[in-house]
VEXLUMZA-852816 format. One record per atom (N, C-alpha, C): x, y, z. Coordinates in steps of 0.02 Angstrom, whole numbers, plus 50000, padded with zeros to 5 digits. Example, Ala and Ser with C-alpha at 12.3 -4.5 7.8 and 13.67 -1.06 7.14 Angstrom:
REM residues 2
506604971650390 506154977550390 506604983550390 506424988850354 506844994750357 506455000250394 
//
This chain:
REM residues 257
517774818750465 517144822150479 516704822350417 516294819650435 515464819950337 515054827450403 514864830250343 514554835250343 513934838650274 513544835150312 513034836450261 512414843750251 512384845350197 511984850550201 511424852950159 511094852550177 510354853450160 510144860350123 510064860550059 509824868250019 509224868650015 508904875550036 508374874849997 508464881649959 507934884649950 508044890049891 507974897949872 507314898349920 507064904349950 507404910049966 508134905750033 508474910750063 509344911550057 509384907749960 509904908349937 510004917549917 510684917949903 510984923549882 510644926849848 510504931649790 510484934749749 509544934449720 509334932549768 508414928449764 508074933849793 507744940849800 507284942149812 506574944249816 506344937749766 505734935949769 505324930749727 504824928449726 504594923649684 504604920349621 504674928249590 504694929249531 505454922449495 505674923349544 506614920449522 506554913449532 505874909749568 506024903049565 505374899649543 504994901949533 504314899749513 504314896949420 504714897749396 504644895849339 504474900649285 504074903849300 503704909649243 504244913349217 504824914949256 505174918749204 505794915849194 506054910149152 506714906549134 507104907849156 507364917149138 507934917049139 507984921449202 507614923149247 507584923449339 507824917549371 507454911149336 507514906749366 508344904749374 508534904449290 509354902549274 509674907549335 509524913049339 509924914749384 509894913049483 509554910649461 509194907349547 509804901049545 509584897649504 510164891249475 510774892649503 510974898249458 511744900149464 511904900449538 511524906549564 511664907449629 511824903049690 511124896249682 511184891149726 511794887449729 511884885549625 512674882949652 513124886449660 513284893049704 513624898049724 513664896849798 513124897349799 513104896649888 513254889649903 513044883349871 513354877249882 514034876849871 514414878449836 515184878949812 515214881049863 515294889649901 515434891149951 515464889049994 514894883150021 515174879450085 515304874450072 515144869650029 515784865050038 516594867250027 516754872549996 517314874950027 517594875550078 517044880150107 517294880650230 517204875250237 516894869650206 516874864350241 517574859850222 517824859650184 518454857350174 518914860650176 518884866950194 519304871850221 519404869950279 518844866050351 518884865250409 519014858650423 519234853550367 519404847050393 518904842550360 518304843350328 517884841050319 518224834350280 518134827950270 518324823550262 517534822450177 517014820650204 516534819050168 515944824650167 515634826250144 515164833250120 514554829450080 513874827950094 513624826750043 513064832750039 512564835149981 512464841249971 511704838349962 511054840250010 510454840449981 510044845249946 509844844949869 509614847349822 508764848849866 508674852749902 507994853349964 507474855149929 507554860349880 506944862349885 506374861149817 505794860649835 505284856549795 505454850149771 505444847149717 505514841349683 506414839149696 506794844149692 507454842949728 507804843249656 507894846949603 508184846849527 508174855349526 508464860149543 508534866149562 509164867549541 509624863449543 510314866149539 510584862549494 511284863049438 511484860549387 511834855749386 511864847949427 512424845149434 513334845149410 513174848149335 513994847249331 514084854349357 513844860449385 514144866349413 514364865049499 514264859949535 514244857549570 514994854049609 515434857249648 516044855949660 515954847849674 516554845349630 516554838349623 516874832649687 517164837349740 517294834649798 516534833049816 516134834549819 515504833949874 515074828649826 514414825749853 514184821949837 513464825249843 513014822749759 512484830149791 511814823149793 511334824749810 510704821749825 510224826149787 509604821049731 509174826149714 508744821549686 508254826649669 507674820449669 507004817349754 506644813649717 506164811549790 506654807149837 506184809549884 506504803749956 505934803349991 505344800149981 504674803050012 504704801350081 505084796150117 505064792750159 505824794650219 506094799350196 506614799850204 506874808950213 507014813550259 507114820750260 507754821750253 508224817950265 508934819050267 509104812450231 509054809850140 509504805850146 510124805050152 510724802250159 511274798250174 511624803250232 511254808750264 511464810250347 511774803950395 511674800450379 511854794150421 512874794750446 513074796550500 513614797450507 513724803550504 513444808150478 513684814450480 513834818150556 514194823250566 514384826250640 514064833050603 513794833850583 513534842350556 513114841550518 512724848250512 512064850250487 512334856750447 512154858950409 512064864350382 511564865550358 510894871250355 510434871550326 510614880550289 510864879250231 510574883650166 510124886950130 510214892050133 509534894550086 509094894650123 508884896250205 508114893250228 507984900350219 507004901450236 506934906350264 506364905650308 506244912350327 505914912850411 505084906650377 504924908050450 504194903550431 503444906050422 503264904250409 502584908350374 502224913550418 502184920250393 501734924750435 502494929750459 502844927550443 503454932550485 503634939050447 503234943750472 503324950350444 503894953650413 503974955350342 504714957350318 505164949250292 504974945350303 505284940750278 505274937550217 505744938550180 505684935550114 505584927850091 505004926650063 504694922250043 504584918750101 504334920550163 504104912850217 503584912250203 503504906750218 503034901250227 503454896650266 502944890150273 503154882950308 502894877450264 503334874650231 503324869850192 502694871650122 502104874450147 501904875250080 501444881550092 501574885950065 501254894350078 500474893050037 500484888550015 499624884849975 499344882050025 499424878750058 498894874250106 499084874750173 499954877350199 499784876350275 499914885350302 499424886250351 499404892450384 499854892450432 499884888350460 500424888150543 500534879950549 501314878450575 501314874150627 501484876050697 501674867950724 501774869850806 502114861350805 502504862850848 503154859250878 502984858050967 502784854450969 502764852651062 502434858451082 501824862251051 501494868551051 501914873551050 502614872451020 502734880851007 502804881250906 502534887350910 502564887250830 503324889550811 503394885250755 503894882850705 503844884050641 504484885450607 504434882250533 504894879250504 505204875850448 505414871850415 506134871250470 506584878750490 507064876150518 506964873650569 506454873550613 506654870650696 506344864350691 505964861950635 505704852650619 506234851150600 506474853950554 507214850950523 507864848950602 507874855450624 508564853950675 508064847150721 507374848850750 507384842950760 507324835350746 507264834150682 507324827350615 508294825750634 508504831950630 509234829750633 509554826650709 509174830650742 509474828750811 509114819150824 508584817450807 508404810350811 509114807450744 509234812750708 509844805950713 510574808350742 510544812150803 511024812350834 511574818750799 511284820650748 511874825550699 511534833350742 512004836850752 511744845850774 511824848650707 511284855550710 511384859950659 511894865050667 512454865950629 512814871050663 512864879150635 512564878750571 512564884950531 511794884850494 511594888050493 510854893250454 511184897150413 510904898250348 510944903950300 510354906150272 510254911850272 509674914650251 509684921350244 508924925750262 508794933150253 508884933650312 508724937950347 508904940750418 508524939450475 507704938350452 507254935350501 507374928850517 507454924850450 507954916750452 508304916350495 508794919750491 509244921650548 509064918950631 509014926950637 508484928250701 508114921050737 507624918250693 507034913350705 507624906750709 508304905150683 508494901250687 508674900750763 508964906950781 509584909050835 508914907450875 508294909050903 507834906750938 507674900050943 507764896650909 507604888550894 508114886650895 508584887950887 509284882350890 509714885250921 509834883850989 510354885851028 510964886151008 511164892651009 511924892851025 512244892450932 511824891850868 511894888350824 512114898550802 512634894950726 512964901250694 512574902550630 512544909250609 512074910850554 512354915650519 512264915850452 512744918850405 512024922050374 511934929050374 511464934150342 511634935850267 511464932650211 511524936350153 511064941250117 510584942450180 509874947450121 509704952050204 509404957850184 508834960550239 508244959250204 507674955250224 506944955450204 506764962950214 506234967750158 505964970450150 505264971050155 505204965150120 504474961150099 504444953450102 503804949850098 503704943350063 504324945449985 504074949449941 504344949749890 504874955249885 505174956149911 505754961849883 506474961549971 506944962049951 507534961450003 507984965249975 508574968250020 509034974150024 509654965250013 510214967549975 510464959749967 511174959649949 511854955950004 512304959249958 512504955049889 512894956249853 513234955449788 513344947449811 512804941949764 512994934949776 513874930049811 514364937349769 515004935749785 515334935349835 514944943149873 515054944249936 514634940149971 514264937149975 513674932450007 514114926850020 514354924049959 514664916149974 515604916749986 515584921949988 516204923750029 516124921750101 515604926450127 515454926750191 515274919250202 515024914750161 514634909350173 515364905950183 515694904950143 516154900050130 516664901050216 516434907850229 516904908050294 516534907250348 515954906550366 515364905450406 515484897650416 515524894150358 515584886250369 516144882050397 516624887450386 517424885350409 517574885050472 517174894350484 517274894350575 516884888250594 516194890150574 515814883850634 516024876650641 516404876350578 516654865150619 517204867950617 517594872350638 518044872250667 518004872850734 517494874250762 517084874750820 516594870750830 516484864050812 516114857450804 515814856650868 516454857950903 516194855450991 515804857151048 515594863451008 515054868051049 514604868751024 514154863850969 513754862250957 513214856550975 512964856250988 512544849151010 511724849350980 511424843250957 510574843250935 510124847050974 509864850650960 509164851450991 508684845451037 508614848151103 508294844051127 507444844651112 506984838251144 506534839751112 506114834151171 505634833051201 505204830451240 504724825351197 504904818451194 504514813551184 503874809151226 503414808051200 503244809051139 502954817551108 503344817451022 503244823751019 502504824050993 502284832150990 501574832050965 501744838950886 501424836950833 501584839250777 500744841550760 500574850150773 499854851050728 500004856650689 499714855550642 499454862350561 498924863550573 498804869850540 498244875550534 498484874350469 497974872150424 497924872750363 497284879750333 497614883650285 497524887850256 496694888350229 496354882050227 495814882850228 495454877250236 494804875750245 494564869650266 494704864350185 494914858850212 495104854350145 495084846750208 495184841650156 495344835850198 496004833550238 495864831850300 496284833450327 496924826750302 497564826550333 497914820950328 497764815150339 497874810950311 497564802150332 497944799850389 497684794950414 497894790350467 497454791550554 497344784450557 497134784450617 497234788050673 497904790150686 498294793950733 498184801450724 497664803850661 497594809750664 497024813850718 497284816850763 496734821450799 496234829550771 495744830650773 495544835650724 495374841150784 495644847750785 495514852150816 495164857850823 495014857950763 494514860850731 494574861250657 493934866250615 494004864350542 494684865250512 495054868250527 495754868250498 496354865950552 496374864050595 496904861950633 496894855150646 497214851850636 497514843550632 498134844250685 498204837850724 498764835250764 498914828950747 499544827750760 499564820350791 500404818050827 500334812250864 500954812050912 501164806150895 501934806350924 501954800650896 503024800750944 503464798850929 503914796250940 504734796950912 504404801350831 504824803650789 504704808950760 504964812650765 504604820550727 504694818850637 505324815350613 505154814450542 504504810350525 504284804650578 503774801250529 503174805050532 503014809850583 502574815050610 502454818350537 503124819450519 503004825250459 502964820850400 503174818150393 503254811450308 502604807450331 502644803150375 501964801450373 502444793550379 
//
């Protein structure tokens, strides 16, 4: 069994709030670091705790250089860096999803740090007209390649917004959102405890998972945050001054372009 899993950063352990990943304060950040490869250790543990054969680990969020390679359990194989063309590289074969660290999507009251992909330029998306954020494009990017998501980790709205978008899928709570900026949170240790056993049950339970379905051709539009130029390409529809669409066949090239 390969089981790949996708980090991003937001709705890791011991993170609640900006301040810890934005750069401005080093040694917030170092500890953002630490944490991530905490919560990554942790599941590739359940994950080789549950049979896992191959594990490779995506470095998700921003530029993808977030986490320390040599802190990084040396069974797994990590990914980092650009893939502009590409949302899941080397998913190929995998029977599992894991998405790490997410959190809820932009506008979600009490939720720590949401947004959808970029809290600077996009206000809202929408998924086959229902609004979305990063996790339910993601489960569906994964399901076109046939892999289900089987575990979410995040703050509690993460949670929630996952269990709505992804059927039947298991979710491991390490924070209560308070705010955009502030969360109730337990002890990183206890977090990737829970994590490391969150990942074990669910592929040990592989078989009651399945992709997200999704109605082709899909349609992908943003509400961007303020009037600016919209995305290039012919295929773009304009809905008004800030809302852009366009359809197409694949929800990744929808979003990559």
């Amino acid at each position: 069994m390969k089981v790949y899993i996708f980090c991003d950063l937001e709705g890791v352990s011991g993170i609640p709030a900006g301040c810890f990943i934005s750069g401005e304060r080093p040694e917030l950040r170092a500890v953002a670091a630490r944490c991530m490869a905490g919560d990554i250790n942790a599941c590739i543990a359940g994950c080789f705790e549950a049979g896992a054969e191959e594990v490779v680990v995506r470095d998700g969020h921003g530029a993808g250089f977030n986490v320390n390679c040599e802190m990084i359990d040396a069974r797994a194989e990590l990914v980092q860096g650009a893939s502009p063309q590409v949302r899941f590289p080397g998913i190929e074969g995998a029977g599992a999803l894991i998405l790490l660290g997410y959190h809820a999507m932009a506008g979600t009251e009490g939720a720590v740090l949401e947004h959808t992909f970029s809290s600077a330029t996009i206000q809202n998306m929408w998924l086959n007209g229902r609004k979305v954020g990063e996790l339910g494009i993601d489960a569906a990017i994964a399901a076109e390649h046939g892999v289900p998501v089987v575990l979410v980790t995040g703050d509690d709205k993460c949670c929630r917004e996952a269990q709505e978008h992804i059927p039947g899928v298991a979710v491991c709570c390490v924070k209560q959102g308070l705010s955009t900026q502030g969360a109730r949170m337990l002890s990183p240790a206890r977090a990737q405890e829970k994590i490391r056993c969150a990942a074990a049950d669910a592929l040990r339970r592989l078989a009651e998972f399945s992709p997200v379905r999704l109605n082709y051709p899909a349609t992908l539009r943003w509400e961007l945050v303020e009037r600016q130029m919209p995305p290039g390409g012919p295929e773009i529809v304009r809905i008004d001054g800030r809302t852009y669409e366009k359809s197409g066949m694949s929800v990744e090239r929808l979003l990559i372009g």
